[in-house]
C-alpha positions in Angstrom: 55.9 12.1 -85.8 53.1 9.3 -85.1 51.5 9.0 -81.8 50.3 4.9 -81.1 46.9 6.2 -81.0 47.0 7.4 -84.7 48.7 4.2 -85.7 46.3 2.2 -84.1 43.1 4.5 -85.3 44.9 3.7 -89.2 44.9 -0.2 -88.9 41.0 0.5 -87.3 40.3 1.8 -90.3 41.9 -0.1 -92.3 42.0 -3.8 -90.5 38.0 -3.3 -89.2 38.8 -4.1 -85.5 40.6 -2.6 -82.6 43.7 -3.1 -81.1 45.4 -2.0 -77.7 49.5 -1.6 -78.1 51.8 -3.9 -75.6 55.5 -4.5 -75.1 56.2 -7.3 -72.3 52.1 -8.0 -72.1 51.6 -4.4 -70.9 49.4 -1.9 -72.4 51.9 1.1 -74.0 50.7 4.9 -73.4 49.1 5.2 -77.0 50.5 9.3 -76.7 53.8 7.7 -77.1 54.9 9.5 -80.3 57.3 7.8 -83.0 57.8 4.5 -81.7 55.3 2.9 -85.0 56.7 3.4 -88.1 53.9 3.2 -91.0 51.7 0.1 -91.5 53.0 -0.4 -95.0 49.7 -2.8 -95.8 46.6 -1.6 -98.4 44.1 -4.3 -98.0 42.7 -6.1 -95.0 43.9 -9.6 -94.0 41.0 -12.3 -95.2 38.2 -13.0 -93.3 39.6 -16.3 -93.1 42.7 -15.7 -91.2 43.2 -15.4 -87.4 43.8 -12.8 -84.8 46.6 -15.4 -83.7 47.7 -14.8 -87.7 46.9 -11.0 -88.3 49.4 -10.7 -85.1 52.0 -12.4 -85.6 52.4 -12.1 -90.0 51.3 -8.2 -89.7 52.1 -6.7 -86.4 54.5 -8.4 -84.8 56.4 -8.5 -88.0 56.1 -4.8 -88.9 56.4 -3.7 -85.5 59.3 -5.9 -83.8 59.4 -5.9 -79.8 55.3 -4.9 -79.7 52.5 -7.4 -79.8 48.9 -5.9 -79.3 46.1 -7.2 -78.2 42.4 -7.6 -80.8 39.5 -6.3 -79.9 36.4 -7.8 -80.0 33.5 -4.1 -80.6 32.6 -4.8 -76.9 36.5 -3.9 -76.0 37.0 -8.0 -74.7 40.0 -8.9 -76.1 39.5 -11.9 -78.9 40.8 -15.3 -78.6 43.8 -16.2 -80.7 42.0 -18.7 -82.7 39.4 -16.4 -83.5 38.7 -15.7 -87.3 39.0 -12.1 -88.1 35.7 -12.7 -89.8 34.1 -13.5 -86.4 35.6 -10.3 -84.8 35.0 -7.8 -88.0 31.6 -9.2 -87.7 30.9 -7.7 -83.8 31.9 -3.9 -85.4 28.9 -4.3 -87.9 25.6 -2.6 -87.2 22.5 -3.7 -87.4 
């Protein structure tokens, strides 16, 4: 079994951003174990796309009844409208 944590460390690593879990707008313990299935995607979503788009045609739609909220690398949560560009872009260094 899966903690949330893991699941959420894999689409890190795989995304380029953050996420925190939720289920009605609340955080979820992330040591919750086998609650997230796999995150059955290979590439990242284009730079071009949204967080309001990665949510909804990724998470939401693997993970039905949790949302999460997108990180900005400061840990602020990003605006919907935010491109995923613009966010992947605060993880980079210098």
């Amino acid at each position: 079994m899966t903690t949330i944590q893991t699941r959420m460390r894999q689409i890190a690593d795989l995304e380029g951003f953050d996420i925190i879990v939720t289920r009605d707008d609340e955080p979820v313990d992330p040591t919750i174990n086998g609650v997230l299935g796999g995150y059955p995607f290979g590439r990242k979503l284009k730079h071009s796309k949204t967080v309001a788009d990665w949510s909804h045609d990724r998470f939401e739609a693997t993970y039905p009844g949790y949302s999460c909220r997108v990180l900005l690398e400061d840990g602020t949560v990003a605006a919907p409208q935010t491109s995923l560009r613009t966010v992947r872009e605060t993880y980079e260094e210098d």
